[in-house]
C-alpha positions as CSV (number, residue, x, y, z in Angstrom):
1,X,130.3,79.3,100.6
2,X,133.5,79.5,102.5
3,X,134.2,79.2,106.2
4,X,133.4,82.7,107.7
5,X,136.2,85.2,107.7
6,X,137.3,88.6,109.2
7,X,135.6,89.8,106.1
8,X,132.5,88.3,106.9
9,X,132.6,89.2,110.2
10,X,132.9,92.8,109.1
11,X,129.9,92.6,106.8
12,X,127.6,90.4,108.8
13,X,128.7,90.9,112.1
14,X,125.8,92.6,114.5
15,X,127.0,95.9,115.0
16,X,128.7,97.5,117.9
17,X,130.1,100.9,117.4
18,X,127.1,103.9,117.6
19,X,126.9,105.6,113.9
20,X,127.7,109.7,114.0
21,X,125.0,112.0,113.4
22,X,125.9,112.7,110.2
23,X,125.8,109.5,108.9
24,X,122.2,109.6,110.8
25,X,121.5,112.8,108.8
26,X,122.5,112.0,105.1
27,X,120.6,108.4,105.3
28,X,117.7,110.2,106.5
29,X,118.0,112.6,103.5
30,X,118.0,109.7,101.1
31,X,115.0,108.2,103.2
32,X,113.4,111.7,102.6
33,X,113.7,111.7,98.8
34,X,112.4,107.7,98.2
35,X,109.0,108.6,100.4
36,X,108.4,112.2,99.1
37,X,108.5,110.6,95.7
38,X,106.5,107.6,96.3
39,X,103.5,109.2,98.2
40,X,103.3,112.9,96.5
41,X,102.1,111.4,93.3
42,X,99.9,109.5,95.2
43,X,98.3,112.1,97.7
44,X,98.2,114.9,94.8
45,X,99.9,114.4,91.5
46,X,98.0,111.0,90.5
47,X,94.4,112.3,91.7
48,X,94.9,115.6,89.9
49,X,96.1,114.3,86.7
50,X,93.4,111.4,86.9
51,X,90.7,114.0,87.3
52,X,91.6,115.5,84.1
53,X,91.8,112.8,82.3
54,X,89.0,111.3,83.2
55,X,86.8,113.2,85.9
56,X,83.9,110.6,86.0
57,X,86.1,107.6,86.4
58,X,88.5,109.0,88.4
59,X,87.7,106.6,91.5
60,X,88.4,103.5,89.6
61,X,91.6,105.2,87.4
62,X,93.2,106.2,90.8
63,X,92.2,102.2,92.4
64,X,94.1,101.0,88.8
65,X,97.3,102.8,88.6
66,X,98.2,102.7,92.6
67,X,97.2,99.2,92.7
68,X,99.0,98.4,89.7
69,X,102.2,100.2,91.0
70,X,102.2,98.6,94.8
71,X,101.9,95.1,92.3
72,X,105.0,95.9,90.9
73,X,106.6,97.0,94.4
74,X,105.4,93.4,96.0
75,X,107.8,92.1,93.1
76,X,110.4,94.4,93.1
77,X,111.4,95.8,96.3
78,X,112.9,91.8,98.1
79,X,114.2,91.2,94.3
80,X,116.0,94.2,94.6
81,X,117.0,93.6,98.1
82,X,118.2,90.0,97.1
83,X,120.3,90.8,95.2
84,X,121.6,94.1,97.1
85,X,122.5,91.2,99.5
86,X,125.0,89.4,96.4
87,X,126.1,92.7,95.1
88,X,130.2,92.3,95.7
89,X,130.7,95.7,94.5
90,X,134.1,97.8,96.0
91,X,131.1,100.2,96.8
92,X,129.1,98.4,99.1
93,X,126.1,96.5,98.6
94,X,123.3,99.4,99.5
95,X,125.0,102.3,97.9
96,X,124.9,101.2,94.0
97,X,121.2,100.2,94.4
98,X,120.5,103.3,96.4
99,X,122.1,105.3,93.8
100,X,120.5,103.0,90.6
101,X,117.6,103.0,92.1
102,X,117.0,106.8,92.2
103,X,117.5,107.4,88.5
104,X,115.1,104.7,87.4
105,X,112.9,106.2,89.7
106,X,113.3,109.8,88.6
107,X,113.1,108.2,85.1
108,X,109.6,106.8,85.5
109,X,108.4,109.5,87.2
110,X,109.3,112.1,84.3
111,X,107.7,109.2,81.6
112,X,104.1,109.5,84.2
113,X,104.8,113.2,83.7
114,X,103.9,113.4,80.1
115,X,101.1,110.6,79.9
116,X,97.5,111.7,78.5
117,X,95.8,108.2,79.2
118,X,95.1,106.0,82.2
119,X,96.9,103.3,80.9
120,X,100.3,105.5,80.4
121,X,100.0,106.8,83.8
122,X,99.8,103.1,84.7
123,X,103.0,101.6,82.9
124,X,104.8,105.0,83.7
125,X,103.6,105.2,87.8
126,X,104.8,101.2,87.7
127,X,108.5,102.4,86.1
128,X,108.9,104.5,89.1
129,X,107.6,101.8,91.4
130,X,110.2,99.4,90.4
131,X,112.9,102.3,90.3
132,X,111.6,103.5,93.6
133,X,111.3,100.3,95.5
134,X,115.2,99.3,94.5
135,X,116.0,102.3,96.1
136,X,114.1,101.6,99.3
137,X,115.6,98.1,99.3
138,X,118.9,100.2,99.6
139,X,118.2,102.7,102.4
140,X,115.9,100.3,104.6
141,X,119.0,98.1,105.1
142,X,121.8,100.2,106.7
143,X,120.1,100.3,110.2
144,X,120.0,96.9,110.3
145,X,123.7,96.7,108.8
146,X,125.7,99.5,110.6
147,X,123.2,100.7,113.9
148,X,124.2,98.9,117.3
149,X,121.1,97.4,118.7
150,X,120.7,100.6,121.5
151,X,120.8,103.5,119.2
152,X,118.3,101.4,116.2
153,X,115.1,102.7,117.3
154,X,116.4,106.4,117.7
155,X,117.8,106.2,114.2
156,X,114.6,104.9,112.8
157,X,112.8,107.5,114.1
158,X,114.6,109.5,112.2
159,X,114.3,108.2,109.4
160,X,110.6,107.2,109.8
161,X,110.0,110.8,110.3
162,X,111.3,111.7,106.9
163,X,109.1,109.6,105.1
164,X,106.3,112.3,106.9
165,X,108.9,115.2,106.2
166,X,109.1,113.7,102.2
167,X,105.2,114.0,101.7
168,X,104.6,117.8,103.3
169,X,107.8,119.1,101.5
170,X,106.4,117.3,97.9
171,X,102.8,119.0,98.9
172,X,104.2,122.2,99.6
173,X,106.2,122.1,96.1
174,X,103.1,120.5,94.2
175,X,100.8,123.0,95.6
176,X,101.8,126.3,96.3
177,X,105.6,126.2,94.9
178,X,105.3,124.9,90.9
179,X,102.6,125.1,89.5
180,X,101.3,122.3,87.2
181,X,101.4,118.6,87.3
182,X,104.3,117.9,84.6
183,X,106.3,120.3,86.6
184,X,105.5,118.6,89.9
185,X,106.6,115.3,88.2
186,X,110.0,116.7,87.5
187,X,110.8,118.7,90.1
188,X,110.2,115.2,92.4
189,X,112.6,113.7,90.1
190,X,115.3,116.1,90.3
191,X,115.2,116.1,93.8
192,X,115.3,112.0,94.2
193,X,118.5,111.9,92.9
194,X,120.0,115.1,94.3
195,X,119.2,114.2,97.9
196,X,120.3,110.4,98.0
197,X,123.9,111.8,96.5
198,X,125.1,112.6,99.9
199,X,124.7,109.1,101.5
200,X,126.2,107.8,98.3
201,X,129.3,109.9,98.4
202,X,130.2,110.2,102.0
203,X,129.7,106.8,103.6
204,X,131.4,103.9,102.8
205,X,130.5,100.2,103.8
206,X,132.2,97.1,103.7
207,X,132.0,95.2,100.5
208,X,131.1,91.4,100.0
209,X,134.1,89.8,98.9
210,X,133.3,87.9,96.0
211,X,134.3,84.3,97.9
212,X,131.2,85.2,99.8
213,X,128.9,85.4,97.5
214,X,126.7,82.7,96.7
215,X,126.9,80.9,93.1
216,X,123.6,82.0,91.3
217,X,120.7,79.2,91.3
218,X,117.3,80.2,89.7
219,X,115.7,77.9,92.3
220,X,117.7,78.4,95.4
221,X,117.3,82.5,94.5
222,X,113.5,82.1,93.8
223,X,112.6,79.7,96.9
224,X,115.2,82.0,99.1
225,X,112.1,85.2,98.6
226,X,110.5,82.7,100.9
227,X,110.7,83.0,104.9
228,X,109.2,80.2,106.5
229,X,106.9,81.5,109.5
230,X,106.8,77.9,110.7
231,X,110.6,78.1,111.1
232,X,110.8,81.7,111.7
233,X,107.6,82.6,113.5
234,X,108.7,85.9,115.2
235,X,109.6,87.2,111.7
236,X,105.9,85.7,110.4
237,X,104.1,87.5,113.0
238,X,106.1,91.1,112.3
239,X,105.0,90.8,108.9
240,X,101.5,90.4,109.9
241,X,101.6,92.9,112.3
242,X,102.9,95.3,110.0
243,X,101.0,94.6,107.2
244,X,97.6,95.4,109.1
245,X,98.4,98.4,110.6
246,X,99.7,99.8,106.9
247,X,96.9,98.0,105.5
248,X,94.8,100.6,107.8
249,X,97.1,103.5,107.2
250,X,96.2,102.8,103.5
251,X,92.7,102.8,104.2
252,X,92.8,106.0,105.7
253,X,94.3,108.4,103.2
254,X,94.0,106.8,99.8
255,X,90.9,108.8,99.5
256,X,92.0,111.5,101.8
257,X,92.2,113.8,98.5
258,X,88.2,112.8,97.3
259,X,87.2,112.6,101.2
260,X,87.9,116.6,101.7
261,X,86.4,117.1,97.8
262,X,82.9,115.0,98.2
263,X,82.5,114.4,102.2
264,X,84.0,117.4,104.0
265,X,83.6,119.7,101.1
266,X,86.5,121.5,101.2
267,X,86.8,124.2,98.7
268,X,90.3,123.6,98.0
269,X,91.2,119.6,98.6
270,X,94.9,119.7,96.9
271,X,95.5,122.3,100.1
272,X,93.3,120.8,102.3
273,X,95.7,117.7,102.0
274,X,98.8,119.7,102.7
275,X,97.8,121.5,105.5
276,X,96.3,118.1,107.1
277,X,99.6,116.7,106.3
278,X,101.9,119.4,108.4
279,X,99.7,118.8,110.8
280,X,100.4,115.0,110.9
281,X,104.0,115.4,110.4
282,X,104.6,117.9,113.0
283,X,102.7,115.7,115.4
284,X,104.5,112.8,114.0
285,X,107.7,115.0,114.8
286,X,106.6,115.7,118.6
287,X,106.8,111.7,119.1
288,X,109.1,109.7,116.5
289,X,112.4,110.3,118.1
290,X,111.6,110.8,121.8
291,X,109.7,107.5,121.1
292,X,112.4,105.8,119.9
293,X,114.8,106.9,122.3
294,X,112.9,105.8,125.3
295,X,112.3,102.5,123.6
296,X,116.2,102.1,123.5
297,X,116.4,103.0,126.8
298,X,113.6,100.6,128.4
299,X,114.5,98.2,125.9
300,X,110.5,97.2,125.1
301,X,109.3,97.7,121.3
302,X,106.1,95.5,121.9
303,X,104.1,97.7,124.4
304,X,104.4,101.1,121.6
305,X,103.6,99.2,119.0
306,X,100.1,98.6,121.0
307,X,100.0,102.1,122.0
308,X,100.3,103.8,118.7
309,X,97.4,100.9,117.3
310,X,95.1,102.0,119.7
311,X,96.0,106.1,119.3
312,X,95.5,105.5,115.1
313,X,92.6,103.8,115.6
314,X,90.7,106.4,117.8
315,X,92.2,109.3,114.8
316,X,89.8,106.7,112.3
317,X,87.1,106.9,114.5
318,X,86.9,110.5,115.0
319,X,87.1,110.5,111.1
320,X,84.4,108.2,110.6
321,X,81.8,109.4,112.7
322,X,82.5,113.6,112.1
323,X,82.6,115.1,108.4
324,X,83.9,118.4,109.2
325,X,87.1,120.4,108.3
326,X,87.8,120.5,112.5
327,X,87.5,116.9,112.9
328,X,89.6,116.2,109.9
329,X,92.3,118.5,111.4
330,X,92.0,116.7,115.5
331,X,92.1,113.4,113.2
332,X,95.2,114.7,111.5
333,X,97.3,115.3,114.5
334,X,95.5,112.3,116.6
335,X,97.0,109.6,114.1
336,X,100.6,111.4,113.4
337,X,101.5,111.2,117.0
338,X,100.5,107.6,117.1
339,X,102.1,107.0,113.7
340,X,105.3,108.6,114.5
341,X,105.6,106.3,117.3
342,X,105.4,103.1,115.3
343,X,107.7,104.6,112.4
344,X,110.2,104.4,115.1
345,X,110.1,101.8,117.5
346,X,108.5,99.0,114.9
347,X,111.7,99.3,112.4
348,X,113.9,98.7,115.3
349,X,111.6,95.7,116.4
350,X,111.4,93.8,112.4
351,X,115.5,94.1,112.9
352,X,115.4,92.4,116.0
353,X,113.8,89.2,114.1
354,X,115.5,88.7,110.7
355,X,116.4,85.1,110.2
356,X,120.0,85.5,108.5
357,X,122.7,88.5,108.2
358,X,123.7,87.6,105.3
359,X,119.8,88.1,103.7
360,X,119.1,91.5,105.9
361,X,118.3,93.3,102.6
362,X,116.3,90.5,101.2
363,X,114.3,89.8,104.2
364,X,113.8,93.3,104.9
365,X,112.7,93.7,100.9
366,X,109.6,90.9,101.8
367,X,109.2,92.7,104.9
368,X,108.6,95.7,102.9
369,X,105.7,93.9,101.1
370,X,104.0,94.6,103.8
371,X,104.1,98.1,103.3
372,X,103.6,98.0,99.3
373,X,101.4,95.2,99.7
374,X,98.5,97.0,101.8
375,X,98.5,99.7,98.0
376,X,97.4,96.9,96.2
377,X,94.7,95.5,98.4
378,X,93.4,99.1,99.7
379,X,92.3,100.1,97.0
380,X,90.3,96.6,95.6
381,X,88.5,96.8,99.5
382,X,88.2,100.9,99.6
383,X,85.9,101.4,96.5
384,X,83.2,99.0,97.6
385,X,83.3,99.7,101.6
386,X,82.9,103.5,100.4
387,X,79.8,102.2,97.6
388,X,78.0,99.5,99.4
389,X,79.2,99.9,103.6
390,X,78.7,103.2,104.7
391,X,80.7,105.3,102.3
392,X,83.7,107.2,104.3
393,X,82.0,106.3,107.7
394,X,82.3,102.6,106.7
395,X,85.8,103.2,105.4
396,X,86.9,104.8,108.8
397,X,85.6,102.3,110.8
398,X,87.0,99.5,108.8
399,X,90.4,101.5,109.1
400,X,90.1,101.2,113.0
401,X,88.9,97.9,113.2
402,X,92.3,96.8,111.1
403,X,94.8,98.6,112.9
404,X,93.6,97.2,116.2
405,X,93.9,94.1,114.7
406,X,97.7,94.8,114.3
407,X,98.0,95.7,118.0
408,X,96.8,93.3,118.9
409,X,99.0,90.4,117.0
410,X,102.6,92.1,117.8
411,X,101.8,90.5,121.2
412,X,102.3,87.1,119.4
413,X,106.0,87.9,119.1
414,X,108.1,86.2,121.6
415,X,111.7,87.1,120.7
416,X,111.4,90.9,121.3
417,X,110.4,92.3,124.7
């Protein structure tokens, strides 16, 4: 690679000068669209359509297809991110994955639409997985690119709060707004691609210039999906960290739908799951950005990322010990305020600790696997814990005991206060 450059300094540079609010705005739109598609199938479209095509296995069919689709997500969102980083487009790097990414998405999700079979809700759910996750390797990445150190965890509670804002808005369609799952399907898809248009369009970014880019090497591409934690142990232990506490968060609400159906007995689960979910996100709301904004201003990310462990936790508890609609709904709004303070301040924190610039989207893709990653083990770990350890009570408590574990290991991080 050449000697670095003014060009290089403008594309791997740390950055300096505070983005406006409507950059803020349109990147949290885009952000909105990836989530509500990714976790509305999941919370209600997948469960529904699983149920009626197979009611008594619908357990196991629901465990296949999301652990299947978080496979291909493990794979697909640092690939995409890799090479987001070599992309020398005059566009930018994020915007044409952003962009690509949302049609392929939209195009799996219509292909799921229309399946009548386990197995071609499986290959259509993983379409939109590897559609989906390309996108996600595009709009993770700008915060770390373009947002100056003292504004990051503001903007990223912004953005984390859309990926609560994404699932109540795809509820509220798939529920009460369109009726039918083929419909809900294709409404999602419609609206991934119509809401990541404005970040596309309006914001430019510095391309790569193509004497930056890196000459292709199988090997040197494959072994670069690998980050050291002996060399780059910070980064190791925010992976870990992060992995737990959305290995927990997975734990929680994969079942959320069957948990108000078979354990609560809630007449109506499909709503039941909405209105838990407004509840969350409006919780979520009351502590993501003022969060994030007092974590800029104290310049500490470790100490919230403890906090909001130990507030989760006690919302898995309360869920694990009490069966009823009322404790479902104190659980609800327990864990969104303590989520909505780690969707802010632990983005800014996993920026703080990326090895290179020049890999931001990569590293941030196999940071990412430990959000994806937690789909595909939940759901090989839920099925027995609720058969042979307690049913949902075991669950629960298995959900606390997790995310405390993640509190507990941010402390290892020594690079970020």
């Amino acid at each position: 690679m050449p000697p670095a450059s003014t060009a290089d300094a403008a594309v791997f540079a740390e950055p300096t000068v505070p983005v406006r609010a409507g950059w803020t705005v349109n990147l949290s739109l885009a952000t909105f669209a990836v989530f509500m598609a990714f976790m509305t199938p999941i919370q209600i479209l997948l469960p529904l359509q699983l149920e009626h095509i197979d009611p008594h296995g619908k357990n196991a069919a629901l465990s296949l297809v999301t652990g299947l689709g978080a496979l291909v997500a493990v794979l697909a969102n640092p690939l995409a991110g890799a090479w987001s980083d070599r992309t020398a487009s005059r566009f930018g790097r994020r915007r044409p994955w952003i962009l690509g990414g949302a049609l392929a998405g939209a195009a799996g999700l219509s292909v799921t639409a229309t399946q009548q079979t386990v197995a071609g809700v499986a290959v259509g759910w993983c379409l939109a997985q590897a559609g989906l996750n390309a996108m996600l390797a595009g709009v993770t990445t700008p915060i770390a690119d373009r947002v100056p150190l003292a504004q990051r965890a503001q903007v990223s509670g912004w953005t984390g709060l859309m990926q609560s804002f994404g699932l109540v808005f795809g509820a509220l369609i798939t529920t009460q707004l369109i009726t039918g799952v083929r419909s809900g399907y294709g409404t999602l898809a419609v609206l991934t691609v119509a809401l990541a248009l404005p970040f596309v369009l309006r914001h430019s970014e510095p391309p790569l210039p193509r004497a930056l880019r890196p000459a292709f090497d199988a090997r040197t591409f494959a072994r670069s999906l690998w980050v050291s934690p002996r060399k780059h142990p910070d980064f190791g232990w925010a992976w870990l960290t992060r992995f737990l506490i959305n290995l927990g968060n997975a734990l929680g609400t994969l079942y959320l739908f069957y948990f108000l159906a078979d354990a609560v007995h809630y007449g109506d689960p499909a709503t039941g799951v909405l209105i838990l979910t407004v509840v969350y996100t409006l919780c979520a709301a009351l502590t993501a950005v003022p969060a994030g904004l007092l974590s800029d201003r104290v310049g500490r990310r470790k100490t919230f990322v403890v906090l909001c462990s130990l507030v989760m936790a006690a919302a898995a508890v309360l869920l694990a010990l009490f069966h009823t609609w009322p404790s479902a709904l104190a659980a609800a709004a327990v864990l969104g305020a303590g989520y909505g303070v780690y969707l802010a301040v632990d983005q800014a924190l996993v920026t703080q600790v990326l090895p290179e610039a020049a890999d931001r989207a990569k590293d941030l893709g196999v940071i990412n696997i430990a959000n994806s990653g937690p789909q595909v083990l939940a759901p090989a770990l839920a099925a027995p814990i609720i058969t042979h350890l307690g049913g949902y009570a075991g669950l629960y408590l298995t959900t606390a005991l997790v995310t405390l574990m993640g509190g507990i290991l941010v402390n290892r991080i020594r690079g970020v206060a």
